[in-house]
C-alpha positions in Angstrom: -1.6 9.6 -6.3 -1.0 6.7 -3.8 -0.2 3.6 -5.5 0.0 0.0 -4.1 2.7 -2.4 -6.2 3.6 -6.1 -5.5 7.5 -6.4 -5.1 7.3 -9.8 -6.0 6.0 -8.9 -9.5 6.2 -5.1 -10.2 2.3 -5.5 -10.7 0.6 -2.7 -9.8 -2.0 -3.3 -7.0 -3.9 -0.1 -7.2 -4.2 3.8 -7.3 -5.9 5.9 -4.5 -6.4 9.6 -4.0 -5.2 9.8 -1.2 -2.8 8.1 1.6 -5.8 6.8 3.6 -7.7 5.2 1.6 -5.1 3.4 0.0 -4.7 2.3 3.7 -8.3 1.2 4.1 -7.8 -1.0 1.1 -4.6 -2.3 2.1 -6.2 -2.8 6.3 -9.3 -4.4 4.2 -7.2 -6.8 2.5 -5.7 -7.9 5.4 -9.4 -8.4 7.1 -10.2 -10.5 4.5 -6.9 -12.7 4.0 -4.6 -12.7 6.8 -1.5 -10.3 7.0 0.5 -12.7 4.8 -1.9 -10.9 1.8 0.5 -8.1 2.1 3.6 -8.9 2.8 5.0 -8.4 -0.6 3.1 -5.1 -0.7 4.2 -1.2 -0.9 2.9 1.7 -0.9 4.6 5.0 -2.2 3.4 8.5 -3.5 3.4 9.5 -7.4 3.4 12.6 -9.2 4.2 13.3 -12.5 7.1 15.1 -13.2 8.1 14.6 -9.6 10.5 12.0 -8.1 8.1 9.3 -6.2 8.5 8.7 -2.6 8.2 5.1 -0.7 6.5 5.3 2.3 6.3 1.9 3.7 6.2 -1.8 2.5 5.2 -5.5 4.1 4.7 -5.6 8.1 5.4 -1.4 8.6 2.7 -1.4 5.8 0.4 -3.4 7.5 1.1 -1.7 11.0 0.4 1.5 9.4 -3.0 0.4 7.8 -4.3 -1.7 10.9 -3.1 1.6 12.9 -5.5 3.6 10.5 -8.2 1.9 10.0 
């Protein structure tokens, strides 16, 4: 699972499948509101039983969703 968590308040966002469409959401939310929307944003990659991996947060998050979508 690809999760989406606010740093500002360890609330979790969301859960997606997969890395891309946990991109579209995040490149949707930026459509809607501005880039500002995700700043506090980050998304890593859960399994259970495994150690979770960060793969981006803020700006690099948004590049990378803006980049995918």
């Amino acid at each position: 699972m690809y999760e989406l968590v606010d740093l500002n308040t360890g609330n979790w966002v969301g859960a997606y499948p997969t890395k891309e469409e946990a991109l579209r959401a995040v490149a949707d939310t930026i459509r809607r509101y501005g880039e500002d929307a995700v700043v506090t944003l980050a998304l890593g990659r859960f399994e259970r039983g495994r150690q979770g991996e960060a793969i981006a947060e803020g700006p690099k998050l948004a590049e990378m969703a803006l980049a995918a979508a």
